[in-house]
C-alpha positions as CSV (number, residue, x, y, z in Angstrom):
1,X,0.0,0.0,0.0
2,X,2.9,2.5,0.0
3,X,2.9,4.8,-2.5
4,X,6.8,4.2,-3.2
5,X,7.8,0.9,-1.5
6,X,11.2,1.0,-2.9
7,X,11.9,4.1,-0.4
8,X,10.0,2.6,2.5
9,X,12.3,-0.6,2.3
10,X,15.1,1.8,2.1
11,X,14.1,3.5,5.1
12,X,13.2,0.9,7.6
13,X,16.8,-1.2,6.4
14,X,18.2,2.1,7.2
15,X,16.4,2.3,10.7
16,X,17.4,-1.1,11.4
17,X,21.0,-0.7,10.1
18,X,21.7,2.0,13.3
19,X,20.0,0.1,15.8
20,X,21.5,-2.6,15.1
21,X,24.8,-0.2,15.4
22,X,23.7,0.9,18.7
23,X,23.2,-2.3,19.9
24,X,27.0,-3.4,18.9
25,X,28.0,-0.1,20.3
26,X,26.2,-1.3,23.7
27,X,28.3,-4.9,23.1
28,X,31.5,-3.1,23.3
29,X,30.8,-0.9,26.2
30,X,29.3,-4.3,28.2
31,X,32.8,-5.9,27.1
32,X,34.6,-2.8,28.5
33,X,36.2,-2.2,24.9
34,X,34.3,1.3,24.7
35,X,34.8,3.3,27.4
36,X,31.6,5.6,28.8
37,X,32.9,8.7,27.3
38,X,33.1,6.8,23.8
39,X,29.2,5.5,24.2
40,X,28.4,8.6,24.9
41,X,29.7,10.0,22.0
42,X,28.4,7.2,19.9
43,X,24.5,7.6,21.4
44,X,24.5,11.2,20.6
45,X,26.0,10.7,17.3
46,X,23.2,7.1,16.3
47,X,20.4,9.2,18.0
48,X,20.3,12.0,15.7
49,X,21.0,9.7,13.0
50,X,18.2,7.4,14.3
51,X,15.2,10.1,14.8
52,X,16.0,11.3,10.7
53,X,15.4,7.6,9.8
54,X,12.3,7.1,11.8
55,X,11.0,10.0,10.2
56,X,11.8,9.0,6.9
57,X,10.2,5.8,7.6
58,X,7.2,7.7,8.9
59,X,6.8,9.7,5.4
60,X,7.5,6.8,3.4
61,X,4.4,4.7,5.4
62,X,1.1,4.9,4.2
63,X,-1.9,7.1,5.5
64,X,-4.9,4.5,5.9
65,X,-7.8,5.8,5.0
66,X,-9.9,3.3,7.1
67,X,-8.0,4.7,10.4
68,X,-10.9,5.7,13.3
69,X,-13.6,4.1,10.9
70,X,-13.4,0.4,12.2
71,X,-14.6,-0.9,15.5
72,X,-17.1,-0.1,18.1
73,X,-17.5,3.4,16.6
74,X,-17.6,3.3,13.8
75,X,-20.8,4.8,12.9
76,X,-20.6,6.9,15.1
77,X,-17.0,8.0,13.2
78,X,-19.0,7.6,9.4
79,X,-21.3,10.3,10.7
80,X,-18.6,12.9,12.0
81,X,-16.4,12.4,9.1
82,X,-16.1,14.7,6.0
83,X,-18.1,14.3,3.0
84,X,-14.5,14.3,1.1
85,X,-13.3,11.6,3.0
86,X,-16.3,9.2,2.7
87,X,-15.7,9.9,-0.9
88,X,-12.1,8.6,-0.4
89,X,-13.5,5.6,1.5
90,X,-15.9,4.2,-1.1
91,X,-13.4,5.0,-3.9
92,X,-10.8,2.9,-2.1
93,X,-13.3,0.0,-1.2
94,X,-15.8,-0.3,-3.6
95,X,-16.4,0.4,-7.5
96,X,-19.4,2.5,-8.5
97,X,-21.7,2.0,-11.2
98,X,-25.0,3.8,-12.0
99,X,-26.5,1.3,-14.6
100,X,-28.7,3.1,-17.4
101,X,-32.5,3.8,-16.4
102,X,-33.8,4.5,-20.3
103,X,-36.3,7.2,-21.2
104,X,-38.8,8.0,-18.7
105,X,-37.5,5.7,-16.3
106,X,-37.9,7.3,-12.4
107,X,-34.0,6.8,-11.0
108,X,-33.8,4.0,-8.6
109,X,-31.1,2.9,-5.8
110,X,-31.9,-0.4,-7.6
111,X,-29.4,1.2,-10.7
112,X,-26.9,1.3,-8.3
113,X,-23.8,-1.3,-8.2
114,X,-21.2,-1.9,-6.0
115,X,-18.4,-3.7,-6.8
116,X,-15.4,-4.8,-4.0
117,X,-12.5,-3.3,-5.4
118,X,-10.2,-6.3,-6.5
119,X,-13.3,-8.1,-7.9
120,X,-13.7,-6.5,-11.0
């Protein structure tokens, strides 16, 4: 569902690359190779690092539409939401078709389809 899944794997392997370097950094300080002054350095140094890649992660992940609308209240969350975003909802769920009613015909909700999206 990311709209560029290339740079969300990038991201997160990013992410995961400097915690896995602060966790080696916390190996050698255990092991009394890096002295407190050094782990120091090194925290300040990954943490920075570590806050830009976990918001690039962030950007990279994407919005879901559906958040707030499932569960216990969810009507309750239908009613109070934007007519814009209701829009966005049935677009992302569902395919819409008004079939043809022919001359004279009253429109009916009857003319109305509603296809799952990914059944079509």
């Amino acid at each position: 569902m990311a709209a560029k899944p290339d740079e969300l794997h990038a991201a997160v392997e990013s992410r995961n690359a400097i915690l896995a370097r602060m966790d080696s950094a916390a190996d050698s300080f255990a092991q009394g190779i890096t002295t407190a002054r050094q782990m120091a350095r090194i925290n300040e140094q990954l943490k920075t690092q570590l806050e830009a890649a976990e918001l690039a992660v962030l950007r990279c992940q994407p919005l879901s539409i559906l958040d707030g609308m499932t569960g216990s209240g969810s009507v309750a969350a239908w009613a109070a939401t934007s007519i814009e975003r209701k829009r966005q909802i049935i677009r992302a769920l569902v395919t819409v078709t008004i079939l043809p009613s022919g001359p004279g015909i009253k429109f009916s909700a009857d003319q109305v389809r509603f296809t799952p999206r990914g059944e079509q």
